[in-house]
C-alpha atoms as a printed R data frame, in Angstrom:
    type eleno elety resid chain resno       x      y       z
1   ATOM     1    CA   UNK     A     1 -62.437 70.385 -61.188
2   ATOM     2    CA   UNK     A     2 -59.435 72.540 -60.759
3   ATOM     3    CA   UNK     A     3 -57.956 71.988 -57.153
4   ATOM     4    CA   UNK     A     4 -56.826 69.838 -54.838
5   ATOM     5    CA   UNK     A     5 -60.064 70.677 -52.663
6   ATOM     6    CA   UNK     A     6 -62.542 70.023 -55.414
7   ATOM     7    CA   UNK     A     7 -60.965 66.812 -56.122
8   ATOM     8    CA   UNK     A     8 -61.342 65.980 -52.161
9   ATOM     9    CA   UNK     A     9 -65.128 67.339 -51.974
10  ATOM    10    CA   UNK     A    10 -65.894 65.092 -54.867
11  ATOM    11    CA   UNK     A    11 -64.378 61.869 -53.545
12  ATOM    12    CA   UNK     A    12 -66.049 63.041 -50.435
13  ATOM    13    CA   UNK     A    13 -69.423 63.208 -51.908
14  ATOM    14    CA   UNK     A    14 -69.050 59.594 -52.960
15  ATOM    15    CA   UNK     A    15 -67.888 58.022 -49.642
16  ATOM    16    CA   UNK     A    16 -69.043 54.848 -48.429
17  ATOM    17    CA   UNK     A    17 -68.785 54.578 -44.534
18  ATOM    18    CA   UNK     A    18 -69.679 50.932 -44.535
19  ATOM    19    CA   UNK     A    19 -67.128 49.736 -47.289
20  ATOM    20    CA   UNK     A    20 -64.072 52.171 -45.326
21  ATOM    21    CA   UNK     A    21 -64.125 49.693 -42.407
22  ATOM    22    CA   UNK     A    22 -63.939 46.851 -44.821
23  ATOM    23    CA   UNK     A    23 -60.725 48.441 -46.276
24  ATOM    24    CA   UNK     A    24 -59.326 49.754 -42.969
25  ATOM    25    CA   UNK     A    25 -59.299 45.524 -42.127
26  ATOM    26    CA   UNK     A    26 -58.102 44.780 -45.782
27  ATOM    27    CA   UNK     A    27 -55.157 46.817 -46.316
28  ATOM    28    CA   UNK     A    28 -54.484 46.559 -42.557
29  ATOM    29    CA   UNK     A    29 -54.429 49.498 -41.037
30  ATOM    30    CA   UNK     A    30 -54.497 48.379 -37.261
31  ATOM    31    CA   UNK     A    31 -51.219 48.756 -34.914
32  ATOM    32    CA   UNK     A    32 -48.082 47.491 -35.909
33  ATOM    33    CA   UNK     A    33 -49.343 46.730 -39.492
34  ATOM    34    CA   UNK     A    34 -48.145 47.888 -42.640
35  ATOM    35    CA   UNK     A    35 -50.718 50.640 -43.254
36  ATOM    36    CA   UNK     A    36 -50.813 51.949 -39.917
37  ATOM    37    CA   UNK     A    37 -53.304 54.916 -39.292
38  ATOM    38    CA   UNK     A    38 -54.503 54.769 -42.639
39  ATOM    39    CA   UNK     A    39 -57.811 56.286 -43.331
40  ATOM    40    CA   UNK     A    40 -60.167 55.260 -45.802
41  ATOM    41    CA   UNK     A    41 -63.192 57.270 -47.312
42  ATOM    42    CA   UNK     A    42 -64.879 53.659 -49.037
43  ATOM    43    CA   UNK     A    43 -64.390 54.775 -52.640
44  ATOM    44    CA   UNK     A    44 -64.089 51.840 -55.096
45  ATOM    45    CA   UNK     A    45 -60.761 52.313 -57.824
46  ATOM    46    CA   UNK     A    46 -63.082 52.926 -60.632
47  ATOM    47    CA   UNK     A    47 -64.877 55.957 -58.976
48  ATOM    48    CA   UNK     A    48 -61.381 57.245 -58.016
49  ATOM    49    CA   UNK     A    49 -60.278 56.702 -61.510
50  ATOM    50    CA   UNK     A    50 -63.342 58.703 -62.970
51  ATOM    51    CA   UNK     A    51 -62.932 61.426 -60.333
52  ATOM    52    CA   UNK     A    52 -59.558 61.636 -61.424
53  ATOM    53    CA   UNK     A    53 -60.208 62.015 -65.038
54  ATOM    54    CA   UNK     A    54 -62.403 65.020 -64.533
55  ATOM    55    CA   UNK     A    55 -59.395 66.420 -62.923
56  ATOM    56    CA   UNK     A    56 -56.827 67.357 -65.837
57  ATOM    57    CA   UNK     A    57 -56.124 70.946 -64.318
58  ATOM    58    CA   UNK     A    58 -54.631 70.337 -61.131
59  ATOM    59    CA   UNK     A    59 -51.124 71.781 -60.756
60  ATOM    60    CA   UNK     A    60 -48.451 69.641 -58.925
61  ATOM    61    CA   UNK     A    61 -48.759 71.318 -56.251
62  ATOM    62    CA   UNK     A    62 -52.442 70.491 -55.935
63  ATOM    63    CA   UNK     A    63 -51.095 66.764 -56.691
64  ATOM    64    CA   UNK     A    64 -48.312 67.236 -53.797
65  ATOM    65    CA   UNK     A    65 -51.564 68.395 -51.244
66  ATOM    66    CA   UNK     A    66 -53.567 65.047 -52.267
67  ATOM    67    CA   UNK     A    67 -50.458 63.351 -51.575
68  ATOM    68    CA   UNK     A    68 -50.782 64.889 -48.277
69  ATOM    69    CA   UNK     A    69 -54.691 63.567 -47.369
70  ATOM    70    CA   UNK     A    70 -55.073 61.428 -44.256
71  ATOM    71    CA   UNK     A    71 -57.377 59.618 -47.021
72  ATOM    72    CA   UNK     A    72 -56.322 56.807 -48.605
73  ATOM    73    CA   UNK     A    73 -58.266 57.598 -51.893
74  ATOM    74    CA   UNK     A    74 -57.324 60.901 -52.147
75  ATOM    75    CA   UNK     A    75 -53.521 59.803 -52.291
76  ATOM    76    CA   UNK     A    76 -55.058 57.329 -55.028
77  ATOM    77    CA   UNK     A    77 -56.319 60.147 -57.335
78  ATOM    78    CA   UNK     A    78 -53.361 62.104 -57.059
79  ATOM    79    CA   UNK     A    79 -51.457 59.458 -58.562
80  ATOM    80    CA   UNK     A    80 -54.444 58.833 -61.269
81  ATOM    81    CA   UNK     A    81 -54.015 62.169 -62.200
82  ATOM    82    CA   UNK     A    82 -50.012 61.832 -62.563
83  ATOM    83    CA   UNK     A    83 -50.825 58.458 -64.365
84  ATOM    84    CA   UNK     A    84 -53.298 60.114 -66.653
85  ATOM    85    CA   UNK     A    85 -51.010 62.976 -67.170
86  ATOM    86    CA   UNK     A    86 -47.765 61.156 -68.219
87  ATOM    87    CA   UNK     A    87 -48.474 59.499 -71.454
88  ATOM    88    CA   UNK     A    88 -48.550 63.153 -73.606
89  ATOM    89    CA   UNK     A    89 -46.824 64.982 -71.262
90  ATOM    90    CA   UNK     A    90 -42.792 66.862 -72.167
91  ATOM    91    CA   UNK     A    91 -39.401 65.670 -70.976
92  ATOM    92    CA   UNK     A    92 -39.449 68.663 -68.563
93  ATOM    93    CA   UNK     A    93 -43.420 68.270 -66.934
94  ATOM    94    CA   UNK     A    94 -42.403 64.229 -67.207
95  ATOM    95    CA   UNK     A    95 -39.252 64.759 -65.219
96  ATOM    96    CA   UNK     A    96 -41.465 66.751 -62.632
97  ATOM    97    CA   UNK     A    97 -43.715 64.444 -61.806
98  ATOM    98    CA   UNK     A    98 -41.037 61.823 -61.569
99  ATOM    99    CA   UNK     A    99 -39.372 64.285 -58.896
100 ATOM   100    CA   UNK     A   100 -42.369 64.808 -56.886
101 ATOM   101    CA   UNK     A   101 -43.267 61.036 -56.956
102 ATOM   102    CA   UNK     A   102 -39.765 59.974 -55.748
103 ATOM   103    CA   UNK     A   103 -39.248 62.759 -53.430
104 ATOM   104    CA   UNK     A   104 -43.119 61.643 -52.047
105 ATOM   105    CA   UNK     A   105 -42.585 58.172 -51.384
106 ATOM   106    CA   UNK     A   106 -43.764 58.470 -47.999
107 ATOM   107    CA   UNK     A   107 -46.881 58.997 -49.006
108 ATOM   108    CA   UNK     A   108 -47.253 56.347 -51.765
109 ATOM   109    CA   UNK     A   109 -47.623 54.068 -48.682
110 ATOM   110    CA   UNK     A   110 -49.595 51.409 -49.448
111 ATOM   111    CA   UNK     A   111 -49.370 48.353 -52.278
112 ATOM   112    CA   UNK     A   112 -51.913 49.492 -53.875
113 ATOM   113    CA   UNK     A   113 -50.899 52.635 -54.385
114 ATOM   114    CA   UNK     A   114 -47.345 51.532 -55.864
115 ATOM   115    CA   UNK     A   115 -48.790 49.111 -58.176
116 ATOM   116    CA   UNK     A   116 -51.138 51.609 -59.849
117 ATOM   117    CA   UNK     A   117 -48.451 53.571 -60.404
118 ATOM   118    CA   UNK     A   118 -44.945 52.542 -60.430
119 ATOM   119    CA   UNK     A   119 -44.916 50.985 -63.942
120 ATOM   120    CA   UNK     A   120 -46.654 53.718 -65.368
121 ATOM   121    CA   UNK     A   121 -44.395 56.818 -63.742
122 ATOM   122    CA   UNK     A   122 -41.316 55.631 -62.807
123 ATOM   123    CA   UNK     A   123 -41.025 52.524 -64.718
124 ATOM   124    CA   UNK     A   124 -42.161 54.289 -68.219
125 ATOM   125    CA   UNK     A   125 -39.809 57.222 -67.799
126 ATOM   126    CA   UNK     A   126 -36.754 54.930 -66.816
127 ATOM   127    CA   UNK     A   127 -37.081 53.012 -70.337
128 ATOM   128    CA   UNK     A   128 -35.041 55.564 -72.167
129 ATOM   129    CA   UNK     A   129 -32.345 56.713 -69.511
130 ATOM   130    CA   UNK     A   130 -28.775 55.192 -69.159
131 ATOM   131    CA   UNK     A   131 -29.419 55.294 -64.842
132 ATOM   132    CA   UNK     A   132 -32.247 52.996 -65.170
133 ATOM   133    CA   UNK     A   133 -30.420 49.981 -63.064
134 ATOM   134    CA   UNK     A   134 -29.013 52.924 -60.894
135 ATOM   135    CA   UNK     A   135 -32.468 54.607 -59.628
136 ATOM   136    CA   UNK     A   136 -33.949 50.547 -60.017
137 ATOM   137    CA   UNK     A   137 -31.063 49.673 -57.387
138 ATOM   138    CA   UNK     A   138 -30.781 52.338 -55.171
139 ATOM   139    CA   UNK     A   139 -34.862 52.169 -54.290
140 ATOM   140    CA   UNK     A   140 -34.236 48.365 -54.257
141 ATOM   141    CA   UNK     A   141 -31.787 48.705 -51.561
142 ATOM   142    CA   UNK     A   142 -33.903 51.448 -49.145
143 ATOM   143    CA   UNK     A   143 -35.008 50.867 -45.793
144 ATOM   144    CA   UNK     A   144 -38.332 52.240 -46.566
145 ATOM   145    CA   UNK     A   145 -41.025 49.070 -47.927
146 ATOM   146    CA   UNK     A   146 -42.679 50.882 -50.235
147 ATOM   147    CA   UNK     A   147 -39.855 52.189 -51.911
148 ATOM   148    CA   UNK     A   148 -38.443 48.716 -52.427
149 ATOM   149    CA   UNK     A   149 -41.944 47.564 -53.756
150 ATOM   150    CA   UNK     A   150 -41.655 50.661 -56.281
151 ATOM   151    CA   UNK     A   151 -38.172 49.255 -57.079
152 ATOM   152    CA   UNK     A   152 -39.699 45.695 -58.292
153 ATOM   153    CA   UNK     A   153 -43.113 46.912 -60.006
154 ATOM   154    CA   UNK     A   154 -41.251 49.411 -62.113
155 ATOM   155    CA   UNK     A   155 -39.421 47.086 -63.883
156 ATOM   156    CA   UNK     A   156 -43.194 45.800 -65.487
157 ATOM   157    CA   UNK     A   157 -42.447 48.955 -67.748
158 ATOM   158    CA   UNK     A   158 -39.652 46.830 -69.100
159 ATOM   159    CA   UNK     A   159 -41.307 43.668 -69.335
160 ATOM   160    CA   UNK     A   160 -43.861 44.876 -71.791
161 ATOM   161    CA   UNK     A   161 -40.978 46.127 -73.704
162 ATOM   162    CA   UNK     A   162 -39.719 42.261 -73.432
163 ATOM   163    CA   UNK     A   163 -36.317 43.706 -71.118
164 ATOM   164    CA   UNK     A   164 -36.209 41.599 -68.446
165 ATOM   165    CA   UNK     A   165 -32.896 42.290 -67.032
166 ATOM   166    CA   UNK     A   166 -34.550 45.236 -65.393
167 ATOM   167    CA   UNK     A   167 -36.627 43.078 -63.183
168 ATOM   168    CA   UNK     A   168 -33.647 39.740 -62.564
169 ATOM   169    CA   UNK     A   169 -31.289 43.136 -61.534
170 ATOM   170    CA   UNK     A   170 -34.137 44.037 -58.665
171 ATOM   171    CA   UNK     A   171 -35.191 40.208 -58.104
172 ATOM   172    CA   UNK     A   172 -31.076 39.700 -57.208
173 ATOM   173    CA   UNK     A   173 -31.530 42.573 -54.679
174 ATOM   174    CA   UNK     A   174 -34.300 41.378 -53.097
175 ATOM   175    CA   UNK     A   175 -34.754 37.944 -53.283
176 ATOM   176    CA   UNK     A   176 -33.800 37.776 -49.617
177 ATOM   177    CA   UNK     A   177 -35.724 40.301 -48.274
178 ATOM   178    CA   UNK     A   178 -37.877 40.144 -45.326
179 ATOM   179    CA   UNK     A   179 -41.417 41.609 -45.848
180 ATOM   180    CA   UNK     A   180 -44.233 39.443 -47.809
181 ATOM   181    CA   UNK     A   181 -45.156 42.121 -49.569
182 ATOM   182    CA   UNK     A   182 -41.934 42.021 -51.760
183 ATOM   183    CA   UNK     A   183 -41.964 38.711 -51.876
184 ATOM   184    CA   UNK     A   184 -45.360 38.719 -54.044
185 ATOM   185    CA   UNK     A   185 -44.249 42.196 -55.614
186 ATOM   186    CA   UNK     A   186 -41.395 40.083 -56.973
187 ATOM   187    CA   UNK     A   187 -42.922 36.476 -57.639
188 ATOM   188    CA   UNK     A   188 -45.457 39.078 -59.333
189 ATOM   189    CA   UNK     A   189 -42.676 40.350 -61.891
190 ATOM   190    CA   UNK     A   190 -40.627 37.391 -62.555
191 ATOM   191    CA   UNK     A   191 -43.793 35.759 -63.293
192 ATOM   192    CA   UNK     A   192 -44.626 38.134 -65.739
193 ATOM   193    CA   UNK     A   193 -41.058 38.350 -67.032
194 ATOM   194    CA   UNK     A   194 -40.833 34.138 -67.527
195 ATOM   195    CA   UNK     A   195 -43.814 34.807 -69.804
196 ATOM   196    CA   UNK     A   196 -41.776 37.031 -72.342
197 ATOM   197    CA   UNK     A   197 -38.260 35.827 -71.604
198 ATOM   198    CA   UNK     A   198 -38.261 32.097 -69.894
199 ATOM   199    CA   UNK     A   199 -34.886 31.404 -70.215
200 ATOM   200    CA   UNK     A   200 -33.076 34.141 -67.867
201 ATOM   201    CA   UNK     A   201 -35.976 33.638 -65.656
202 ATOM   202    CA   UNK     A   202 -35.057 29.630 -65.053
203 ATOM   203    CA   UNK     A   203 -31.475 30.564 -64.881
204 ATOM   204    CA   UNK     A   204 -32.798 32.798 -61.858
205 ATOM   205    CA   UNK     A   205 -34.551 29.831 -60.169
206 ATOM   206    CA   UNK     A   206 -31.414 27.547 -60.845
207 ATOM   207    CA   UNK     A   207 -29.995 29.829 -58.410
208 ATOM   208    CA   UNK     A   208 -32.326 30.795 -55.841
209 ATOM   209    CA   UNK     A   209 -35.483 28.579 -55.690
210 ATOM   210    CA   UNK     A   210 -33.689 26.122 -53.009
211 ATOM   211    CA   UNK     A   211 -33.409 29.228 -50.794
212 ATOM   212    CA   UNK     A   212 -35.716 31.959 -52.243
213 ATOM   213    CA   UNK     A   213 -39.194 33.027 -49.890
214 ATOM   214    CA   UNK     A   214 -41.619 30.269 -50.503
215 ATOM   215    CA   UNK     A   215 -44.537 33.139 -51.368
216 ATOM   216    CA   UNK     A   216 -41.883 34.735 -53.956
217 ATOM   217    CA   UNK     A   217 -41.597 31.404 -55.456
218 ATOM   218    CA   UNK     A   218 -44.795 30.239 -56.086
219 ATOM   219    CA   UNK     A   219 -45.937 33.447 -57.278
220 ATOM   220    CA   UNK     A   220 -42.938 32.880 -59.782
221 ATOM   221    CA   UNK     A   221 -44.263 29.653 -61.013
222 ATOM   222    CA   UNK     A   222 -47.746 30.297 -61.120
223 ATOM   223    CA   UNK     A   223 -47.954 29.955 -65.145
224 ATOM   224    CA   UNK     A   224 -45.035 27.742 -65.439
225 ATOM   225    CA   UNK     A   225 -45.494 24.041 -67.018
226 ATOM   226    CA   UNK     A   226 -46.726 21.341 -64.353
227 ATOM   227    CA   UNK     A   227 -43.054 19.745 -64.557
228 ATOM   228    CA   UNK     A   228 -40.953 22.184 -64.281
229 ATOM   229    CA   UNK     A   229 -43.333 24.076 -61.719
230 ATOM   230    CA   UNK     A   230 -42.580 20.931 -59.400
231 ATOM   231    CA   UNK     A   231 -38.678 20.505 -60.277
232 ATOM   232    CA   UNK     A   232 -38.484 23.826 -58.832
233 ATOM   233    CA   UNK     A   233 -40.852 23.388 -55.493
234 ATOM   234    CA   UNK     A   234 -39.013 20.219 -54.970
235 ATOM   235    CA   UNK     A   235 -35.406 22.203 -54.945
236 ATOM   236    CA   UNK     A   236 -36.536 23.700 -51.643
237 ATOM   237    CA   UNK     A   237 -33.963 23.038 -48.813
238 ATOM   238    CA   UNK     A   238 -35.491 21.591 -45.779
C-alpha cells in the first residue's frame, strides 16, 4: 500500500453502510452540530488501525490528501500512519509531521480524531522543547474547538512523564470555556494528572471547583477518594 488512493480503496473495501449511519448520529454530524457534514464509511478503529499499518510508505503528501477525504476514517488513518510513524522517526521527518498536523487542524475535526493523536504527535514532540507552554497556550487560546481540545490532550504526553504543570497551565486557560467537549477533554486530563501528582491537582480545585463546568468537574473527580470527591461537589456555588 503505497498511496493515498490505495489506502482509500482499502478502507473502502471494508465499509459498513449500516454502522456509518450509526456514527453519522454518534459523533453528530447533523446541522448546527459539532461534526457538521461529516461523512462516515462504517469502519471500526481497529480495522483503520490495521489498514494503517500496512501503509508505512505513504509520503506526507499522501498523508496531507487523506487529511483531505470527505471520510471520516480516512482522516483517521492518516493520522494512524503519522502516529505509527513518529516513535523512530528523525528530528527533521518528526518536525514535519508536527508542521503538517498543526498547519491541518481543520481537518483533525472531530474528538476522536484529536484524542488518537494529540498525545502521541504533538504532545510527544513538545516534551523536549523550551516552547512547550508557548505552542500548549497559544492552541489553548484559539477560536477553533478542536484546536483547543488538541491543546488539553497533549499535555497526556506529560502526564506519563509525571509533568503535570503542562496540563494545570491548559486547565487555567480553559477552565471557563464554553463547549462540553473541553470540558470532558479537561476533567479527562486533570483526572489523569491527580493520579500521578494529587497535590497541584487539589490546589487546582481549591480554586476553581465552586465555579468550574460541572461536566469538567466530575470528570476530575472520577477516581478521587469518596470524601474528598464530595468536599469538592459540595463547593459548587448555587
Amino acid at each position: 500500500m503505497t498511496t493515498a488512493s490505495d489506502l482509500l480503496a482499502a478502507l473502502h473495501a471494508r465499509a459498513n453502510p449500516k454502522r456509518a449511519d450509526a456514527l453519522q448520529g454518534f459523533f453528530q454530524t447533523g446541522p448546527g452540530q459539532y461534526g457538521e457534514g461529516d461523512r462516515f464509511l462504517g469502519l471500526r478503529v481497529p480495522d483503520v488501525r490495521a489498514v494503517a499499518k500496512e501503509a508505512k510508505a505513504l509520503t506526507l503528501a499522501d498523508v496531507e490528501a487523506l487529511l483531505d477525504s470527505e471520510w471520516h476514517e480516512a482522516r483517521l488513518a492518516a493520522l494512524a500512519v503519522m502516529v505509527n510513524r513518529f516513535p523512530k522517526a528523525g528530528q527533521a521527518d518528526r518536525e514535519a509531521m508536527v508542521a503538517l498536523y498543526l498547519r491541518r487542524t481543520d481537518r483533525i475535526n472531530n474528538w476522536d480524531l484529536v484524542d488518537v493523536s494529540a498525545p502521541h504527535i504533538v504532545g510527544t514532540y513538545l516534551l523536549d522543547r523550551d516552547d512547550a507552554l508557548d505552542v500548549l497556550e497559544r492552541l489553548a487560546a484559539s477560536e477553533n474547538l478542536w484546536e483547543r481540545r488538541i491543546a488539553a490532550v497533549a499535555t497526556f504526553a506529560f502526564i506519563r512523564q509525571r509533568d503535570v504543570v503542562p496540563t494545570l497551565v491548559v486547565a487555567e486557560r480553559l477552565v471557563n470555556d464554553r463547549h462540553d467537549l473541553i470540558h470532558k477533554a479537561v476533567g479527562w486530563m486533570l483526572r489523569e494528572a491527580a493520579l500521578r501528582e494529587s497535590a497541584p491537582v487539589e490546589a487546582f480545585l481549591d480554586r476553581h471547583a465552586a465555579t468550574m463546568p460541572r461536566t469538567m468537574l466530575r470528570y476530575t473527580l472520577e477516581r478521587f477518594p469518596d470524601p474528598l470527591r464530595r468536599r469538592y461537589m459540595t463547593m459548587r456555588v448555587s
